[in-house]
C-alpha positions as CSV (number, residue, x, y, z in Angstrom):
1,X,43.9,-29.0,25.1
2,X,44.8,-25.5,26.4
3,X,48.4,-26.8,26.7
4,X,49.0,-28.5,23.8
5,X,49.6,-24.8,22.1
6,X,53.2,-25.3,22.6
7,X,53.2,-28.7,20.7
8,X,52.0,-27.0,17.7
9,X,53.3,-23.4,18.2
10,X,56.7,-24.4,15.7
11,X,54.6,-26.1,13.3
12,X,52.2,-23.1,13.2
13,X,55.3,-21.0,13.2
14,X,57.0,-23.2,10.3
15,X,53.5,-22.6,7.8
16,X,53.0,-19.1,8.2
17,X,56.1,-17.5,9.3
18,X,54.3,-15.0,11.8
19,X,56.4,-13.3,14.6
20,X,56.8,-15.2,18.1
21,X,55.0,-12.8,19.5
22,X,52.1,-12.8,17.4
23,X,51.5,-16.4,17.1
24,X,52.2,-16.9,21.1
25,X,49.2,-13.8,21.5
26,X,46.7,-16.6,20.6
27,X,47.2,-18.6,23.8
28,X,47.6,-15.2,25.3
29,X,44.2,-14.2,23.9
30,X,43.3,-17.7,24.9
31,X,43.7,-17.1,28.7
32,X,42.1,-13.8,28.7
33,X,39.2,-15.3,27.2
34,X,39.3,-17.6,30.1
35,X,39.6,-15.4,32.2
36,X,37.4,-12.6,31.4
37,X,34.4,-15.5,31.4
38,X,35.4,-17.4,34.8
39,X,32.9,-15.2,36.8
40,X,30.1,-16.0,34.4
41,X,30.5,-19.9,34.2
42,X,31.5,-19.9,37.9
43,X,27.9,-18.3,38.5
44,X,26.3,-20.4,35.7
45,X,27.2,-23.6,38.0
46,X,25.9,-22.0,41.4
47,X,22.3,-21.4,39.4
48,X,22.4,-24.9,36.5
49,X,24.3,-27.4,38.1
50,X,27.9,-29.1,37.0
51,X,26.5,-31.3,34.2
52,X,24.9,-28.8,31.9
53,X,27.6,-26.3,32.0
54,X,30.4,-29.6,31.1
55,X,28.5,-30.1,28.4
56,X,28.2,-26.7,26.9
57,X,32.0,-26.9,26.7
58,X,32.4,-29.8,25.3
59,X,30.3,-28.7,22.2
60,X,32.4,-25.2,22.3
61,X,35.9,-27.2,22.8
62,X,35.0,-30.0,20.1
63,X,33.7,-27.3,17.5
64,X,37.7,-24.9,18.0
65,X,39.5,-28.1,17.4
66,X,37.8,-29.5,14.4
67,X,37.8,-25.5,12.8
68,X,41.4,-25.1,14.1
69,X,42.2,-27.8,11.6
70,X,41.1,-25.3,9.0
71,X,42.8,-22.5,9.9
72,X,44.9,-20.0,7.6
73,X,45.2,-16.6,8.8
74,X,46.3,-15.5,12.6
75,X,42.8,-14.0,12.8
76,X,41.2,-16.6,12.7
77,X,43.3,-18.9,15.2
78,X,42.7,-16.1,17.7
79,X,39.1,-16.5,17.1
80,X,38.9,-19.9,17.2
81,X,41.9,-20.8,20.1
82,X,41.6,-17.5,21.9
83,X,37.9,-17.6,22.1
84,X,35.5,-20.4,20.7
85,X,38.3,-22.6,22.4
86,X,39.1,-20.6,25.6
87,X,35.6,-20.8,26.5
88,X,35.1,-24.4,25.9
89,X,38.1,-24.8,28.0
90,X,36.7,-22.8,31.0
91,X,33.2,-24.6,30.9
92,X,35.1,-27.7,31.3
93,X,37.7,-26.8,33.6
94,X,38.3,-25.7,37.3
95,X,35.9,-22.8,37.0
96,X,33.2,-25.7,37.4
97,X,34.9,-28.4,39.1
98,X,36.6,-26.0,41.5
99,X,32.7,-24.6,42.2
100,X,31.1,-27.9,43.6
101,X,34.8,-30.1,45.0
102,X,34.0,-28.1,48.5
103,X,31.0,-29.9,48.9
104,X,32.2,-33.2,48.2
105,X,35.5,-32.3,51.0
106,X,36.5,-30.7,54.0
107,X,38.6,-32.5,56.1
108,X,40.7,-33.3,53.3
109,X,40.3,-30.0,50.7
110,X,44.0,-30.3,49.5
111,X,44.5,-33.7,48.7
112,X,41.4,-33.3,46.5
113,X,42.3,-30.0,44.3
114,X,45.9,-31.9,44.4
115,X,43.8,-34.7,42.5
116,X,42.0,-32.5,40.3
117,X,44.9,-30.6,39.3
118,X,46.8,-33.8,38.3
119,X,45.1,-33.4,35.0
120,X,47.0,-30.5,34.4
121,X,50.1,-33.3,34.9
122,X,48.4,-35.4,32.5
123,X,48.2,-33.2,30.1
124,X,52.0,-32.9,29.6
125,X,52.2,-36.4,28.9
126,X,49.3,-36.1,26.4
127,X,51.3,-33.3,24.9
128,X,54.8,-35.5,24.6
129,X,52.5,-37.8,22.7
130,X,51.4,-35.3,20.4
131,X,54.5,-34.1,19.7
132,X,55.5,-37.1,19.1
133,X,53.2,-38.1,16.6
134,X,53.3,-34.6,14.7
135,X,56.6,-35.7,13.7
136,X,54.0,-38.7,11.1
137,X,50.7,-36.6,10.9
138,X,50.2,-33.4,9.5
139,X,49.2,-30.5,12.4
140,X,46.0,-30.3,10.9
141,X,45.0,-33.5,10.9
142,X,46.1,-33.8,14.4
143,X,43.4,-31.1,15.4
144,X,40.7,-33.4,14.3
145,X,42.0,-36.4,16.1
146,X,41.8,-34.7,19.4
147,X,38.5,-34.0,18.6
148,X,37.6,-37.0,18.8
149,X,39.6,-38.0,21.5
150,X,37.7,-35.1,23.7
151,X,34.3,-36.5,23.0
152,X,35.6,-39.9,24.0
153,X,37.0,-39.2,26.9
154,X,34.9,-36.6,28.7
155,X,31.2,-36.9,27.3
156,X,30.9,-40.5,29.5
157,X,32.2,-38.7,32.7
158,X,30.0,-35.5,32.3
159,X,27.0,-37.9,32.2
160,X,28.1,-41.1,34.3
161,X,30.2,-39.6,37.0
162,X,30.0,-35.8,37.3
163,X,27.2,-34.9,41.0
164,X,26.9,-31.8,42.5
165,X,27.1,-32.7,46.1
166,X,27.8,-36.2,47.5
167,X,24.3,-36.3,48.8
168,X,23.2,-36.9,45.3
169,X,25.0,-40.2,46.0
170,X,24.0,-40.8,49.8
171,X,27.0,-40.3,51.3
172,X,28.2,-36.9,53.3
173,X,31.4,-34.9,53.1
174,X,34.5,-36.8,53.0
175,X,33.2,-39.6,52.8
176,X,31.5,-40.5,56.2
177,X,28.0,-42.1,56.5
178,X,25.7,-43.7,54.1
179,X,21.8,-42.2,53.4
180,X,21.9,-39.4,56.1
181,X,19.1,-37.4,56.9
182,X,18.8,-33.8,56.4
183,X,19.5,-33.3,60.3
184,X,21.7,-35.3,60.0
185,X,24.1,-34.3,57.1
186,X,23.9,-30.6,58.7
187,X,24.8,-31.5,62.1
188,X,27.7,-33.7,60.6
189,X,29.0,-31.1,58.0
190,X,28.8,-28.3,61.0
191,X,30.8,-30.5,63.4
192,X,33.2,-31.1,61.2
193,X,33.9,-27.4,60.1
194,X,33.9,-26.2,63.7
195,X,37.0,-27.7,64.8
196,X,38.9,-26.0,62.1
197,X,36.7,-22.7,62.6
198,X,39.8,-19.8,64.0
199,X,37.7,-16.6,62.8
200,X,33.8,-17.5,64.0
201,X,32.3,-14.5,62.3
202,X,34.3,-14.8,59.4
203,X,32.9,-18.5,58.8
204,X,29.3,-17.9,59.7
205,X,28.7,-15.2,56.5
206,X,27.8,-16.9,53.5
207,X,29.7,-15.2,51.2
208,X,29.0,-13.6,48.1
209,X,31.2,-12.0,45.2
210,X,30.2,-8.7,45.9
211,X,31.2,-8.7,49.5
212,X,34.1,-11.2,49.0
213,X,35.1,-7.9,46.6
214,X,35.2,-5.9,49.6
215,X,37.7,-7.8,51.5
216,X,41.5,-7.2,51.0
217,X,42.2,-11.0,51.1
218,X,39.9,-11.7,47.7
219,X,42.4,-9.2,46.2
220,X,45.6,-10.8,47.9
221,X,44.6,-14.1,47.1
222,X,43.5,-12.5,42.8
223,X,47.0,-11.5,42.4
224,X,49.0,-14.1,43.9
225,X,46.9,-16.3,41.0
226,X,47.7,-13.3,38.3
227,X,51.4,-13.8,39.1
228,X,51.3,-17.6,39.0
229,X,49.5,-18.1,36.3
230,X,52.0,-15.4,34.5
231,X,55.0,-17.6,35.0
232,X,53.2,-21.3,34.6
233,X,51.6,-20.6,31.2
234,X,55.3,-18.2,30.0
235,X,57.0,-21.5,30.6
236,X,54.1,-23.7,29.3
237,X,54.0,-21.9,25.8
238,X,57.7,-21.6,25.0
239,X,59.5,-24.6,27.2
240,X,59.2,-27.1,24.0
241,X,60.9,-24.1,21.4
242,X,62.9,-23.4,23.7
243,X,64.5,-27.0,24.0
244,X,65.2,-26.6,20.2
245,X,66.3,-23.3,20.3
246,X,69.4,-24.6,22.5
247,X,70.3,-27.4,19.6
248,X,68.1,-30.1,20.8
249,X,65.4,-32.0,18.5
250,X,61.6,-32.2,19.0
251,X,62.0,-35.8,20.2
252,X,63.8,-34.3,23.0
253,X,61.3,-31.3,23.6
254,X,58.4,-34.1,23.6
255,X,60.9,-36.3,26.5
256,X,60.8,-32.9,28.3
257,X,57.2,-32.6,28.3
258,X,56.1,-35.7,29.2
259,X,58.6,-36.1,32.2
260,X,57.0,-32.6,33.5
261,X,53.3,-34.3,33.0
262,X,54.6,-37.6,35.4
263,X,56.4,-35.5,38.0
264,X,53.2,-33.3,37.8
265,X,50.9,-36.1,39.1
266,X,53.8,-37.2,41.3
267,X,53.7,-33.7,43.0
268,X,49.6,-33.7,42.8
269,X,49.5,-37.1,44.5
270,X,51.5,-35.0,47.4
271,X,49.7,-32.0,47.7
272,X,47.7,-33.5,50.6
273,X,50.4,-32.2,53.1
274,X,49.0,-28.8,52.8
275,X,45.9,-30.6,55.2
276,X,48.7,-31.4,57.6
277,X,51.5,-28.3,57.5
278,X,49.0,-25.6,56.3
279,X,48.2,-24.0,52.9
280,X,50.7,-20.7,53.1
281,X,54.0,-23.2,54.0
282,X,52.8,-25.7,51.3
283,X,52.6,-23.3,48.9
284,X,56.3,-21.3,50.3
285,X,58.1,-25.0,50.0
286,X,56.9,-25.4,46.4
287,X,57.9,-22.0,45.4
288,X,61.4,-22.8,46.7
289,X,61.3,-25.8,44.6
290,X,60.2,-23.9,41.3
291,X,63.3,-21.3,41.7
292,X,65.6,-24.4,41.7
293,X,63.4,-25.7,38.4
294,X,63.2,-22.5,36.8
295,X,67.2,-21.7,37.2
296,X,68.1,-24.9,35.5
297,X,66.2,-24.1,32.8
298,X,67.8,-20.7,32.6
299,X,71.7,-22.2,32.3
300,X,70.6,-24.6,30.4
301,X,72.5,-25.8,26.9
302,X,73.1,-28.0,24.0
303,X,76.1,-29.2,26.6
304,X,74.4,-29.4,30.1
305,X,71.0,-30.7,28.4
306,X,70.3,-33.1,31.2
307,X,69.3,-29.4,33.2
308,X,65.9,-29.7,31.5
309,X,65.8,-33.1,33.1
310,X,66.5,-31.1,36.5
311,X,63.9,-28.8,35.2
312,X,60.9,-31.3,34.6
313,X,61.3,-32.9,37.8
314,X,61.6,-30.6,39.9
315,X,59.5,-28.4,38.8
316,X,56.8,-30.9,38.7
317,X,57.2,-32.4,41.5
318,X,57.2,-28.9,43.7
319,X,54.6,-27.4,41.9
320,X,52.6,-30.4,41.8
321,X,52.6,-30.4,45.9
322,X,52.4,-26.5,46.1
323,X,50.1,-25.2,43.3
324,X,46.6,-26.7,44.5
325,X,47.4,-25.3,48.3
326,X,46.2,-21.7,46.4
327,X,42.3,-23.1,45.4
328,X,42.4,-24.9,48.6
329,X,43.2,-21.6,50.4
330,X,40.3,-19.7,48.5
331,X,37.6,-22.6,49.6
332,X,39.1,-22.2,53.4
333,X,37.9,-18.3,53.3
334,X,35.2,-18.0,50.5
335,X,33.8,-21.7,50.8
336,X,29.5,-21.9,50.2
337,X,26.7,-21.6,48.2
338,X,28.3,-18.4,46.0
339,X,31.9,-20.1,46.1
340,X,31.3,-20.9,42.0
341,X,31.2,-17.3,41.4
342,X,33.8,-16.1,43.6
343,X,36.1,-18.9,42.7
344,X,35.4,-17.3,38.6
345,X,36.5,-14.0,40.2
346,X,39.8,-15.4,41.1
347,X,40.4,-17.4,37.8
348,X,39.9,-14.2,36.1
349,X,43.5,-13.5,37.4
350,X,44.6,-16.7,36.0
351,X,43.2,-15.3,32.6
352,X,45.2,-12.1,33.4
353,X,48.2,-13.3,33.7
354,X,48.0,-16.0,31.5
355,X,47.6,-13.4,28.7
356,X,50.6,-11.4,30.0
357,X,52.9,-14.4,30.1
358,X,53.4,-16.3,26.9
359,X,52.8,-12.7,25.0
360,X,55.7,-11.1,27.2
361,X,58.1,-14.3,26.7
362,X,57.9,-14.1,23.0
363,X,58.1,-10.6,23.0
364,X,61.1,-10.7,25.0
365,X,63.0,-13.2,22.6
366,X,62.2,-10.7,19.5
367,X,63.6,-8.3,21.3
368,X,66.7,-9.6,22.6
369,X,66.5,-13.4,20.9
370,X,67.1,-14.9,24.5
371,X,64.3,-16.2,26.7
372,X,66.9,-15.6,29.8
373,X,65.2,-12.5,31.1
374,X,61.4,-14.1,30.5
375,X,62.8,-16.8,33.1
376,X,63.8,-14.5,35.5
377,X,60.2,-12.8,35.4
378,X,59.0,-16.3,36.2
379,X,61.0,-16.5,39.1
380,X,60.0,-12.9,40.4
381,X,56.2,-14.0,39.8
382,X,56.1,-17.1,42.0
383,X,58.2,-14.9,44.7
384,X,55.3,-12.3,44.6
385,X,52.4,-14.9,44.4
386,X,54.3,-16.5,47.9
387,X,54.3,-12.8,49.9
388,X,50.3,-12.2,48.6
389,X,49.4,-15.8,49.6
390,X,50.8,-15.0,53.2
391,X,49.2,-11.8,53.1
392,X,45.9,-13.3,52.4
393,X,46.3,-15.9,55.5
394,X,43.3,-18.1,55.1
395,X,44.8,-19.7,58.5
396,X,43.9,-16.6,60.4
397,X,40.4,-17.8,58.9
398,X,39.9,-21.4,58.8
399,X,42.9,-24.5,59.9
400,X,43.7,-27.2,58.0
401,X,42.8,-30.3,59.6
402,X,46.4,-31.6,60.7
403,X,46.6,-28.1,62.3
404,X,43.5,-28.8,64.3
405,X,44.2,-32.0,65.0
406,X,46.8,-30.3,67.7
């Protein structure tokens, strides 16, 4: 739902006739929303649980979509996608699954963010449908039917699936034995984090956010998520106008998107070699593979329009693999019984730069009607997020299990 803001932005656009950079300031608004309250649902799951904060945002998320079918000023759409929206989002999203996934995995951390963030794959495809069908239902109406999709689709997980810790469900980290005693499912949980144990004083403090504050790599590891999230949600809200901008028609904007959703999972489905190569060279390999990505989309034309074909696989399938080793990195230092809030310290930057990014690529097109030097900002932002993530070293901290394995 947050991405499907560049489905509608042209038919939003189209109605009104608002600047780019005005209408793109509501997904902007969006993620700063998002970010601004990551610490506060990230707490809310460490005190209440998964369950209860899921379903406060799916009431929030269902409520924006049904009155963003009833928009008609910009004011409003930033209240209602920037904020009643934004926060639905967040009380849905990885500021409370990223909170409790650490208890459920140790062993094998990366391959399970690399699963949770194949939603964000998914999503793409979603969106090619969307766009799809917008070209047969009215925008509005459109709102209303994923309204109901949401409630169909995530109520029955929040209350049939959703557990805090696996021991809920008799069963330990990763997986291992069935109904363990207490003694039992500490001495198995501190066996198995021992091995990959490099900094023993580090690991034995249970964190909180005000000492993780204190430490450079909290910051490190803050920005290199700011710069990230800049570049992922520029490309995100302007990729599909963009497509059309060059000549091509919102059939082929919609092919775009979805093929970006399936490389997505592809690259998800991979990102389980940051448990065998380490997060920092996951991450550094994935970058290398969005620069490729992000330059075919730059020379990209009417002419050479199989590039965006280059750029939706590519960039899937190397951010896919690469993106999930950064929350897999922040659980290797921060991991525990405080890790909800921290982790809602460090989506904050995600908020951050997700406000600066779509904002600054539409603003950049007003000004010079080109989105060539918004791309080269991406580029520059994944660079920067690559040096911070090394910076930050969680392997001077805690090794991936493939690295301890040797």
């Amino acid at each position: 739902m947050r991405y499907s803001f560049a489905v509608f932005y042209k038919e939003i656009l189209d109605e009104f006739g608002w600047s780019r950079a005005d209408t793109a300031a509501a997904f902007s608004v969006s993620l700063m929303v998002y970010g601004m309250s990551s610490p506060f649902v990230g707490s809310l799951v460490d005190r209440l649980g998964p369950k209860k904060v899921l379903l406060f945002g799916l009431v929030l998320l269902t409520l924006g979509l049904i009155g963003m079918s009833f928009v008609n000023s910009i004011w409003l759409m930033y209240a209602l996608y920037g904020v009643v929206m934004a926060l639905g989002i967040n009380s849905l999203g990885y500021a409370v699954h990223n909170s409790y996934l650490p208890n459920w995995f140790v062993n094998k951390r990366g391959t399970a963010f690399g699963l949770l963030m194949a939603g964000s794959g998914g999503a793409n495809v979603l969106n090619a449908l969307y766009q799809r069908l917008l070209q047969t239902i009215p925008w509005r109406t459109m709102y209303l039917i994923m309204a109901g999709v949401t409630v169909a689709v995530v109520l029955p997980i929040i209350t049939f699936i959703i557990r805090r810790t696996p021991q809920e469900m008799g069963l330990l980290p990763d997986g291992a034995n069935e109904n363990p005693s207490g003694d039992e499912l500490r001495a198995t949980r501190a066996k198995a984090a021992s091995v990959l144990i490099v900094d023993k004083e580090w690991a034995a403090k249970d964190w909180t956010l005000a000492q993780a504050l204190k430490t450079p790599q909290l910051w490190l590891m803050f920005f290199a998520q700011l710069c990230i999230s800049a570049a992922l949600n520029l490309g995100s809200a302007h990729q599909a106008i963009y497509c059309q901008d060059i000549g091509l028609d919102a059939s082929f904007a919609a092919s775009v998107l979805g093929l970006i959703g399936v490389a997505t999972i592809a690259g998800n489905l991979m990102s389980g070699v940051s448990d065998r190569l380490g997060r920092e060279i996951t991450f550094t390999i994935g970058t290398a593979g969005t620069l490729v990505s992000i330059y075919a989309l730059l020379t990209a034309s009417f002419e050479k329009s199989w590039f965006l074909y280059v750029y939706a696989i590519v960039w899937g399938l190397f951010f896919g693999a690469g993106g999930s080793s950064l929350i897999a990195g922040l659980a290797d230092l921060f991991s525990g019984r405080h890790f909800g809030a921290i982790n809602g310290f460090f989506l904050l930057g995600f908020g951050i730069g997700g406000a600066l990014g779509p904002w600054l690529g539409g603003y950049i097109y007003d000004v010079t009607s080109s989105y060539h030097i918004a791309f080269i900002f991406m580029m520059a932002s994944m660079v920067t997020a690559t040096a911070l993530f090394w910076l930050a070293a969680p392997r001077k901290k805690r090794l991936v299990s493939g690295k301890a394995a040797h």
